[in-house]
VEXMIMAR-319648 format. One record per residue (C-alpha): residue number from 0; residue in one letter; x, y, z. Coordinates in steps of 0.1 Angstrom, whole numbers, plus 2048, in hexadecimal, padded with zeros to 3 digits. Each point is the difference from the previous one (the first is absolute). Example, Ala and Ser with C-alpha at 12.3 -4.5 7.8 and 13.67 -1.06 7.14 Angstrom:
! residues 2
+-----+--------+-----+-----+-----+
| num | residu |  px |  py |  pz |
+-----+--------+-----+-----+-----+
|   0 |      a | 87B | 7D3 | 84E |
|   1 |      s | 80E | 822 | 7F9 |
+-----+--------+-----+-----+-----+
//
This chain:
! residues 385
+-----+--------+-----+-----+-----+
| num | residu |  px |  py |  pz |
+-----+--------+-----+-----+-----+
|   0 |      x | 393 | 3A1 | 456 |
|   1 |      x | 7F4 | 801 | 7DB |
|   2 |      x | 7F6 | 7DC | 7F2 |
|   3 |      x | 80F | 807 | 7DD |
|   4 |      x | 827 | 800 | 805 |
|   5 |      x | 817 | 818 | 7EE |
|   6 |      x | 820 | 7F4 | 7F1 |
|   7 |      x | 81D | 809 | 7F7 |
|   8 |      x | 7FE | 7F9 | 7DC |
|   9 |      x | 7E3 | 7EC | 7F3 |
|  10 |      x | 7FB | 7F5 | 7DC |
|  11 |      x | 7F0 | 815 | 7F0 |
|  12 |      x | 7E9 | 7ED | 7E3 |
|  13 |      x | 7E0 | 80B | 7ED |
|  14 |      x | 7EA | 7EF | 7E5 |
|  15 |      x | 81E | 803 | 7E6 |
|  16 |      x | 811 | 7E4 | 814 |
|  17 |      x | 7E5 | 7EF | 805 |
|  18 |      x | 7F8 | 7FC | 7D9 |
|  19 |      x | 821 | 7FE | 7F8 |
|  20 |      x | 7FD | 7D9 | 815 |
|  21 |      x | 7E6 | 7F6 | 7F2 |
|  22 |      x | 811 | 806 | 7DC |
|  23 |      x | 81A | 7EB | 80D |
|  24 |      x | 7ED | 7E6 | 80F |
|  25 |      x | 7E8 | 7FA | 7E1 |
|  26 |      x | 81C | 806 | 7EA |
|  27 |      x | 80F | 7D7 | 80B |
|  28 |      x | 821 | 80A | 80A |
|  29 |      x | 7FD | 7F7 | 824 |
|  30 |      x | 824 | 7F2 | 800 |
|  31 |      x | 81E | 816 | 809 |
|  32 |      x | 80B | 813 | 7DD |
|  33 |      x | 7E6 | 80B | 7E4 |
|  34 |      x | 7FB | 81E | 7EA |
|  35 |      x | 7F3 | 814 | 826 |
|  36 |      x | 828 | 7FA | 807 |
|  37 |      x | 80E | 80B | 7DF |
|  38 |      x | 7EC | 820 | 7FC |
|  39 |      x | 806 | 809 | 826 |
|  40 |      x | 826 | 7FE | 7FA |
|  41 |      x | 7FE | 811 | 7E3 |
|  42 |      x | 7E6 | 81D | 80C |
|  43 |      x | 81C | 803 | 822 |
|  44 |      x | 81E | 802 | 7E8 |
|  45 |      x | 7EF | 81D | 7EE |
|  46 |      x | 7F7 | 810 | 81F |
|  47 |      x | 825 | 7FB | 812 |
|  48 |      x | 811 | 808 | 7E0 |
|  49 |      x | 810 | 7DE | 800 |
|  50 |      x | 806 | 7E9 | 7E4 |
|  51 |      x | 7F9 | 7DF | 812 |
|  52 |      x | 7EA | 7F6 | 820 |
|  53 |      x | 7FB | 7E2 | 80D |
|  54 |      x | 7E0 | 7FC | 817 |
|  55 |      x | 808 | 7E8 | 81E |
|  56 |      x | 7EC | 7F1 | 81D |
|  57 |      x | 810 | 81E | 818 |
|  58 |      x | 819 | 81C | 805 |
|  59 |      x | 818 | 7E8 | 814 |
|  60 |      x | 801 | 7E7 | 7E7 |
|  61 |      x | 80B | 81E | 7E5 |
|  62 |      x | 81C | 807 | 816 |
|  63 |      x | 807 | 7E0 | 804 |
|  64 |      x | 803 | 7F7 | 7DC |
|  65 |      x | 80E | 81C | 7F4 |
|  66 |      x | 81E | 7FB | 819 |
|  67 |      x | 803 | 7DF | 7F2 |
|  68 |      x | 801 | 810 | 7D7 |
|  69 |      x | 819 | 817 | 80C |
|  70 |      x | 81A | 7E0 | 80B |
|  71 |      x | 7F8 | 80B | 82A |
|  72 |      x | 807 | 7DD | 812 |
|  73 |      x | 815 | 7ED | 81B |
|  74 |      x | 816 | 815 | 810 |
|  75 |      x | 7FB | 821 | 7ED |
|  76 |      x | 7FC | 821 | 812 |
|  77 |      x | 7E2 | 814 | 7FB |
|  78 |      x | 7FE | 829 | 80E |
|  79 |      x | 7DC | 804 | 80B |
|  80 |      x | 7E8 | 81C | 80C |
|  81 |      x | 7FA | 7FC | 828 |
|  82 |      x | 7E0 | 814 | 802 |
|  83 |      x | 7ED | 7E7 | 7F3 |
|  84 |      x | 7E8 | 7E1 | 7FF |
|  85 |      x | 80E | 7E1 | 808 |
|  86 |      x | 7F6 | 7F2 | 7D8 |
|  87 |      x | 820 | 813 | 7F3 |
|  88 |      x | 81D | 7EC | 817 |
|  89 |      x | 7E7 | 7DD | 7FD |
|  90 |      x | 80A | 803 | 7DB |
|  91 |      x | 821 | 803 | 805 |
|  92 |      x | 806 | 7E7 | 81D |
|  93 |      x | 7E9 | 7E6 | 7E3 |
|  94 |      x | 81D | 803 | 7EB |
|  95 |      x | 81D | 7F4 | 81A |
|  96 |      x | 80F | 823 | 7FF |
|  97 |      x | 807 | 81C | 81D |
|  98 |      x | 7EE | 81F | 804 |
|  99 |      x | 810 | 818 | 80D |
| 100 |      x | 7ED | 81F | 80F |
| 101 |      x | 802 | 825 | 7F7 |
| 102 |      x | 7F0 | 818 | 811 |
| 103 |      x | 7E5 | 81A | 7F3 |
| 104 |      x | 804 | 82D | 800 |
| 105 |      x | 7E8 | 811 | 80B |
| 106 |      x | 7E7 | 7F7 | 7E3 |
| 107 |      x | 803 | 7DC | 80B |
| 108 |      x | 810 | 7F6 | 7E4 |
| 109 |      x | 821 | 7F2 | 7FE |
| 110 |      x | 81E | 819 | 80A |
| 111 |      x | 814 | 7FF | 7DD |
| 112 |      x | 81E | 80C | 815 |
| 113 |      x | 7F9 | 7E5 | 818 |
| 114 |      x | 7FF | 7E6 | 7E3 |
| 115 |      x | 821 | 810 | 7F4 |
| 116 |      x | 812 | 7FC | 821 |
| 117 |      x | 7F2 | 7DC | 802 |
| 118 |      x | 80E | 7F8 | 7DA |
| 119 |      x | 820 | 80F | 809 |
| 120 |      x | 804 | 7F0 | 823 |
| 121 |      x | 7F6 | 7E0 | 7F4 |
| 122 |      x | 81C | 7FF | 7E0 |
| 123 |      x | 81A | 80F | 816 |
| 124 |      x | 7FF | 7DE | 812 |
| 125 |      x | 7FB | 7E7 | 7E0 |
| 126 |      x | 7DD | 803 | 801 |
| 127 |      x | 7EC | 803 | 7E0 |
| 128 |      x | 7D7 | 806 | 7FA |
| 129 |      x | 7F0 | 7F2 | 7E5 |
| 130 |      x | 7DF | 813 | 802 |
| 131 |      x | 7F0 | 81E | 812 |
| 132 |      x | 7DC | 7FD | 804 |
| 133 |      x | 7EF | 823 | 80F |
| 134 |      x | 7E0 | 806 | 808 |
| 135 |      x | 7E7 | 81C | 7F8 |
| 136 |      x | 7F1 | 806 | 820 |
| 137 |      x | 7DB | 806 | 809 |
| 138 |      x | 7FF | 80A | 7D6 |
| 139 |      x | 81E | 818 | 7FE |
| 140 |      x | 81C | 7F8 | 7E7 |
| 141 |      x | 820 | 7FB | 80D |
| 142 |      x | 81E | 815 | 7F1 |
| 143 |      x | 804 | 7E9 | 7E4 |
| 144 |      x | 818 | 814 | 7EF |
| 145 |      x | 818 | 804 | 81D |
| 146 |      x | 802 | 7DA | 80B |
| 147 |      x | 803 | 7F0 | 7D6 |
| 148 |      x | 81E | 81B | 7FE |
| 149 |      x | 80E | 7F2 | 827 |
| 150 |      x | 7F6 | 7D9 | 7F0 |
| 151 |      x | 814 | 801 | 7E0 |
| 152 |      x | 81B | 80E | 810 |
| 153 |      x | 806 | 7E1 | 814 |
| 154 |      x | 7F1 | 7E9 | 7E3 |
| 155 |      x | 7DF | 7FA | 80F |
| 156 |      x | 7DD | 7F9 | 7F4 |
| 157 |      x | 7DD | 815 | 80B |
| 158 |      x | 7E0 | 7EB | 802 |
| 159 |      x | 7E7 | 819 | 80D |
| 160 |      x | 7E5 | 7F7 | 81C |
| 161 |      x | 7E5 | 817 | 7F4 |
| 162 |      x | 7E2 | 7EC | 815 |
| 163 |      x | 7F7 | 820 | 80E |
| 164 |      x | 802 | 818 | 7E3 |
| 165 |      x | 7F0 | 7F4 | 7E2 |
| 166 |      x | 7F1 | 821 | 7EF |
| 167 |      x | 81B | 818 | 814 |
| 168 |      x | 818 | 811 | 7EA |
| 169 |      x | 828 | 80C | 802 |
| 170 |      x | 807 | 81D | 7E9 |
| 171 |      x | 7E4 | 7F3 | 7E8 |
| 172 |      x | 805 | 7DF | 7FC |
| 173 |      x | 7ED | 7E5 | 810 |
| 174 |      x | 808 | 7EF | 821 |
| 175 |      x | 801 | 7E1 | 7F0 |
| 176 |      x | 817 | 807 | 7E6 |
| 177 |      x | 822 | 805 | 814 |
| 178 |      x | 81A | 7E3 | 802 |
| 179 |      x | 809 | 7E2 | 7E8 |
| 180 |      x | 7E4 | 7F6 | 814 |
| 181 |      x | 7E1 | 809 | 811 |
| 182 |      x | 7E8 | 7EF | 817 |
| 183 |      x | 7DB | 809 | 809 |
| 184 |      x | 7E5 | 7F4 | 817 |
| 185 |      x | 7DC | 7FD | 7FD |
| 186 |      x | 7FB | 7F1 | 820 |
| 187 |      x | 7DE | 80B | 814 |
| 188 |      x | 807 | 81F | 812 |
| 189 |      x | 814 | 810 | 7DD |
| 190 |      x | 7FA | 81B | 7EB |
| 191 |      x | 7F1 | 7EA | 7E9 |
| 192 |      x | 7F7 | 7D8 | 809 |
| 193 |      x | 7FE | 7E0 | 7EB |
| 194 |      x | 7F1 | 7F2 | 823 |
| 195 |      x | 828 | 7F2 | 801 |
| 196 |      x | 81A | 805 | 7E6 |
| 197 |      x | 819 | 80E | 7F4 |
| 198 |      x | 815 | 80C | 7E0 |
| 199 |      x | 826 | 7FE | 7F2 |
| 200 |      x | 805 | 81C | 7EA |
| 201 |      x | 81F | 802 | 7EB |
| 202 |      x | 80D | 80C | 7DD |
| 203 |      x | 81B | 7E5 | 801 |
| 204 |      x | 7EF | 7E7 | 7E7 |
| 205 |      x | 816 | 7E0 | 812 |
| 206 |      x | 7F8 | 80E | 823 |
| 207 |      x | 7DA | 7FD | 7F6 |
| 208 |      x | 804 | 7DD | 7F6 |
| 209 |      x | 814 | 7F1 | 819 |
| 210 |      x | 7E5 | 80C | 819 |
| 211 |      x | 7E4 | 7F1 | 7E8 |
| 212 |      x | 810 | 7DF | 7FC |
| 213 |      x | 809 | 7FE | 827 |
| 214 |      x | 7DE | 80C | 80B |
| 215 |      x | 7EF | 7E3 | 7ED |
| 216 |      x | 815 | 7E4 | 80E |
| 217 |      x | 81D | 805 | 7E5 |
| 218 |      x | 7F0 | 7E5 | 7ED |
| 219 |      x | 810 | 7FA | 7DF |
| 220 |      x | 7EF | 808 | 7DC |
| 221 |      x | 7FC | 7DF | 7FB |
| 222 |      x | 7DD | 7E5 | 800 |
| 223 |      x | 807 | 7F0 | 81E |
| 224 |      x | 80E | 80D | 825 |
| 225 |      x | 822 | 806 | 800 |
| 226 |      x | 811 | 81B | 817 |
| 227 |      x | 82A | 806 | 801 |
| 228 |      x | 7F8 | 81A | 817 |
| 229 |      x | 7EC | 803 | 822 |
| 230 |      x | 7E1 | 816 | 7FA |
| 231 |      x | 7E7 | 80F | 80B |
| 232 |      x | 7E0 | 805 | 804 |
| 233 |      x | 7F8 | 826 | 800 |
| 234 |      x | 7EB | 80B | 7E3 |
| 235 |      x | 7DE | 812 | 7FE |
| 236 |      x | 7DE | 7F2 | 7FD |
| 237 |      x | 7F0 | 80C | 7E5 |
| 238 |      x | 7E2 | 80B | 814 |
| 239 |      x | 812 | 817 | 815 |
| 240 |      x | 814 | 810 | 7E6 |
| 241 |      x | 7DA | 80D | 7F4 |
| 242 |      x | 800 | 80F | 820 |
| 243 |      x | 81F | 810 | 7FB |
| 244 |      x | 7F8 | 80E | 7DE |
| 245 |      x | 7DE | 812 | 811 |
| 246 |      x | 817 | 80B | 81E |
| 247 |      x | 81C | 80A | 7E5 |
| 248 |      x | 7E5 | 813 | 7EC |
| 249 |      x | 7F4 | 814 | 81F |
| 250 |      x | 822 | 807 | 80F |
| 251 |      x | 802 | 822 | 7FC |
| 252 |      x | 7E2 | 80C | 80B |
| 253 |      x | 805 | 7EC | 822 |
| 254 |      x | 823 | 813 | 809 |
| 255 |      x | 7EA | 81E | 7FA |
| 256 |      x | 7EA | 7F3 | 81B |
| 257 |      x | 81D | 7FA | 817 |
| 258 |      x | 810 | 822 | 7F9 |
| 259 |      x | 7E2 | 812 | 807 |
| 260 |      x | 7FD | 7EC | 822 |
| 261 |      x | 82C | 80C | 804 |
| 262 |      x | 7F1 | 821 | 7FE |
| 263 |      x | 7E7 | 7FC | 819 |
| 264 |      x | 816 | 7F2 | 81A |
| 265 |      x | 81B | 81A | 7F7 |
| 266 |      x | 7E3 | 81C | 80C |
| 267 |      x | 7F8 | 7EE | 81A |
| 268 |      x | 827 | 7FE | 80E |
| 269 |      x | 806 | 821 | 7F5 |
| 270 |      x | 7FC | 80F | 822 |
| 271 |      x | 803 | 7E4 | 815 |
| 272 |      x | 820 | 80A | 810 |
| 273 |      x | 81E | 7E1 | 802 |
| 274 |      x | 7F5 | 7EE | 7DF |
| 275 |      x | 807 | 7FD | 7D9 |
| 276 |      x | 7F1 | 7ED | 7E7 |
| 277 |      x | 81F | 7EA | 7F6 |
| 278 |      x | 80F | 7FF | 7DD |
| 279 |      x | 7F5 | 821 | 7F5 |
| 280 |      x | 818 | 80E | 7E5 |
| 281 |      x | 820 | 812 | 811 |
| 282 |      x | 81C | 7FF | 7EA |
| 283 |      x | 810 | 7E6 | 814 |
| 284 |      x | 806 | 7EA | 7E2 |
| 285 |      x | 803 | 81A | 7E5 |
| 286 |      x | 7E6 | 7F2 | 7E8 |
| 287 |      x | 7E0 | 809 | 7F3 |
| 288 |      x | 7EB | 7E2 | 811 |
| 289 |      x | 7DB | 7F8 | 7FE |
| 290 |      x | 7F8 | 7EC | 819 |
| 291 |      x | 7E0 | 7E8 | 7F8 |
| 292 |      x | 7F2 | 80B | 821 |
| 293 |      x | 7F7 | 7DA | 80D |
| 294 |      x | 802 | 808 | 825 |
| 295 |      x | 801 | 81F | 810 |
| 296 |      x | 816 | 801 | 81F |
| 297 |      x | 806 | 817 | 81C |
| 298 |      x | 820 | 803 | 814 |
| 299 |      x | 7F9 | 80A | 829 |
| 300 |      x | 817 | 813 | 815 |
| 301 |      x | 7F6 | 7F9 | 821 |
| 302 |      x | 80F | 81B | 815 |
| 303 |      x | 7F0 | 81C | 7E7 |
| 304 |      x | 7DA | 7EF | 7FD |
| 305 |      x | 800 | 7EF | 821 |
| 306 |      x | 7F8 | 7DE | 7F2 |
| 307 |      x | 811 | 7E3 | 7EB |
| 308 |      x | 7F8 | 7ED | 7E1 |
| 309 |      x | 7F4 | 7E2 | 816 |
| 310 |      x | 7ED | 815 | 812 |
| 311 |      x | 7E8 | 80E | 7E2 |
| 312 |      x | 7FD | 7DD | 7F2 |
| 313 |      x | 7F1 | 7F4 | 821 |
| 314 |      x | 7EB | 81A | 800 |
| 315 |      x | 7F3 | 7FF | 7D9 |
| 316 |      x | 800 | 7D6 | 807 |
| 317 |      x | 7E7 | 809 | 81E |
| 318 |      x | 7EA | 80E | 7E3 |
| 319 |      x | 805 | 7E5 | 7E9 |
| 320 |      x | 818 | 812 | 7E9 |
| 321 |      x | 820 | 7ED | 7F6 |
| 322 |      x | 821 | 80E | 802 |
| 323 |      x | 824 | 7F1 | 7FD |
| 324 |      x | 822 | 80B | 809 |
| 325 |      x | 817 | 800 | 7E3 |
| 326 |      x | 817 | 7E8 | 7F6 |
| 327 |      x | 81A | 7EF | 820 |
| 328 |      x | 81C | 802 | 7F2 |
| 329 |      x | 810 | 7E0 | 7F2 |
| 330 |      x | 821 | 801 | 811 |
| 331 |      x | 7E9 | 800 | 81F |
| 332 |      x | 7EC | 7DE | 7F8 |
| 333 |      x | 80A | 7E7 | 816 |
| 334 |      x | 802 | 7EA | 7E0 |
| 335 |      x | 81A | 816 | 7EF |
| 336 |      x | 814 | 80C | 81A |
| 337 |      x | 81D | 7E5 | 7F8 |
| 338 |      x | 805 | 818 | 7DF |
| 339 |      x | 815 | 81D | 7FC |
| 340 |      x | 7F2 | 822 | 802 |
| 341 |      x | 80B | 828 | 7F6 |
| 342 |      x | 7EC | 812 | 814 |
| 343 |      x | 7FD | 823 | 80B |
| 344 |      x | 7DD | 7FF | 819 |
| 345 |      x | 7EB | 812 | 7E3 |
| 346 |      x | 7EA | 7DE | 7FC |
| 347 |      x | 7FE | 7F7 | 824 |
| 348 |      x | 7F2 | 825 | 809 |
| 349 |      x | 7E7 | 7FD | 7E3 |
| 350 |      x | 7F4 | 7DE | 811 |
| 351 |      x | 7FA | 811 | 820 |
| 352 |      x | 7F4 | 823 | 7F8 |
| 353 |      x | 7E9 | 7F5 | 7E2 |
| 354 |      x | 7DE | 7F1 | 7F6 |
| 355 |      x | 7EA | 7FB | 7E1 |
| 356 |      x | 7E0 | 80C | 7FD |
| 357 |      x | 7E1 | 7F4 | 7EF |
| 358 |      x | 805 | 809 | 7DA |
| 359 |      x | 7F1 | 7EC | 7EA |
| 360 |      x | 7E8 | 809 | 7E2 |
| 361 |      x | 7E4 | 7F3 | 807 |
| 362 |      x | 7FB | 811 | 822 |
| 363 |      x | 7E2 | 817 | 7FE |
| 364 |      x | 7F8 | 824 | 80F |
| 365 |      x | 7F6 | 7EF | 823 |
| 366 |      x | 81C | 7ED | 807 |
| 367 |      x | 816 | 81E | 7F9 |
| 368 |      x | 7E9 | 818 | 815 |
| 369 |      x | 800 | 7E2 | 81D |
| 370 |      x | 828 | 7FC | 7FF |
| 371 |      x | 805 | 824 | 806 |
| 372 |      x | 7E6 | 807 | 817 |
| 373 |      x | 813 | 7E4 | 819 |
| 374 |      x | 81F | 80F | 7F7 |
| 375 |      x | 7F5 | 824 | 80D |
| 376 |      x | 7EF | 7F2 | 81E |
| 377 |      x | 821 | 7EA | 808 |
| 378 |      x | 815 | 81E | 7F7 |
| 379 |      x | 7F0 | 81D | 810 |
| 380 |      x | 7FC | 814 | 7DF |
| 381 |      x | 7E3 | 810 | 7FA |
| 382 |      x | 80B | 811 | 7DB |
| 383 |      x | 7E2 | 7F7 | 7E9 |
| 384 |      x | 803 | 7EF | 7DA |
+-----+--------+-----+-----+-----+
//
């Protein structure tokens, strides 16, 4: 087994970072906020097409908040992806409202027909949803288009969850600029990092705002403390949002990384028989998606290659590679299961048929080379890259 480890998505950071710390660090402003925080925000709002962002501590907390601009609380209902992580129902359940689960189409995003039949069953017995919050999953752009047309029908609000999909595109605009509201992640393992972090991105001038003033503890413009509203305390350190304008400033050219390594698991899969890299364009959802290539994921059909996802990802763990089924399904967590779900099995057969490969930008030649060579032993192919 190799010493050196290969993940699934490492940071991937270079001497621009580096300097771009020190600037920060020499520059005084240690404390959360500073002119690092302002141009970030401002360099991300030109990049997402956005009129205001507000950086925050983490992608959670930007869902979070911006539930809480858009009047979600006690008792509301809230339609949510169920191929997700579990950050997208936390920030819902923070509020005191109900998520209720829809499930995903074959691209793993949510099933607009699905929400549609939820919305309609739901009003047909008094119910009412005060926001839908999808996800773009693995970096793909939901069908934005389809599900604000199904929301204002029934007088709902979007607030996108695009943690995964910062840099993708929908029909050539930015991931990040769908919904009243949008919320990113810069956690780790992203496409980009701030080490943690996070962004609210909005061009709702009150929205932006009301998730400043309640990330920084609602305190009142006034000399001394004085709060008429419980707060929070969610913004970003100015020292990582100089991380964030390196990682900002190198964006593109580290999806190029990743799509190149897309392609080189695509040729590798190509004539492995009983598996597909997942989320390739289809059709299914009708738009012209760009997906920011984050992860790379495989679906297995067992009875064609002979062996299941678990399988392969014992086998690359025995050789030190990571690998990760995709998202359990929420309606599945023992947590959630007290909520209502629409499902129709899509998610649950993507949780047990798929798994993410190594696909981060800073992975090298090697690790590449390594990966497939343990695939193709594990496999039995013998095609050559």
């Amino acid at each position: 087994m190799s010493n050196d480890r290969i993940f699934l998505s490492s940071p991937d950071v270079t001497q621009l970072e580096e300097d771009a710390l020190v600037r920060a660090i020499r520059s005084g402003w240690i404390a959360p906020l500073g002119p690092e925080v302002d141009a970030f925000e401002q360099e991300l709002a030109e990049y997402s097409g956005r009129k205001y962002v507000v950086a925050l501590s983490s992608g959670i907390a930007a869902l979070h908040l911006g539930l809480l601009a858009l009047g979600v609380g006690a008792g509301d209902l809230v339609l949510t992806s169920s191929m997700t992580f579990a950050a997208t129902t936390n920030a819902i359940v923070y509020t005191g409202a109900e998520p209720i689960f829809v499930d995903c189409d074959e691209s793993g995003n949510m099933d607009p027909r699905l929400l549609e039949k939820a919305f309609a069953e739901l009003k047909s017995e008094g119910k009412y949803v005060k926001a839908v919050v999808p996800v773009d999953l693995l970096g793909k752009v939901v069908q934005h288009e389809k599900i604000k047309k199904i929301a204002d029908a029934y007088g709902a609000v979007v607030l996108s969850d695009a943690a995964e999909s910062l840099g993708a595109t929908r029909d050539g605009k930015s991931a990040a600029s769908y919904g009243v509201a949008a919320a990113v992640s810069f956690n780790g393992n992203k496409i980009m990092t701030t080490s943690g972090g996070g962004a609210l991105l909005t061009d709702d001038q009150d929205i932006a705002d009301k998730v400043r003033y309640l990330a920084t503890q609602a305190r009142q413009p006034v000399v001394h403390y004085e709060h008429t509203d419980v707060g929070y305390n969610y913004r970003l350190s100015n020292i990582l949002a100089a991380l964030g304008r390196a990682q900002l400033s190198r964006l593109d050219s580290m999806i190029e990384r990743r799509r190149q390594h897309r392609a080189f698991y695509r040729e590798l899969f190509a004539s492995v028989p009983g598996i597909e890299i997942f989320g390739e364009p289809s059709g299914v959802d009708g738009g012209d998606t760009v997906d920011n290539f984050w992860l790379t994921s495989i679906l297995i059909d067992k009875e064609v290659s002979g062996f299941s996802s678990e399988d392969l990802r014992l086998a690359l763990n025995t050789s030190n590679i990571e690998s990760r089924p995709l998202w359990k399904p929420m309606h599945l967590q023992p947590v959630f299961e007290k909520y209502r779900s629409f499902n129709n099995g899509n998610g649950q057969r993507l949780f047990e048929t798929g798994l993410s490969l190594p696909s981060g930008s800073v992975l090298d030649e090697a690790s590449m080379l390594h990966i497939a060579m343990t695939i193709r032993q594990f496999s039995g192919s013998k095609n050559e890259i």
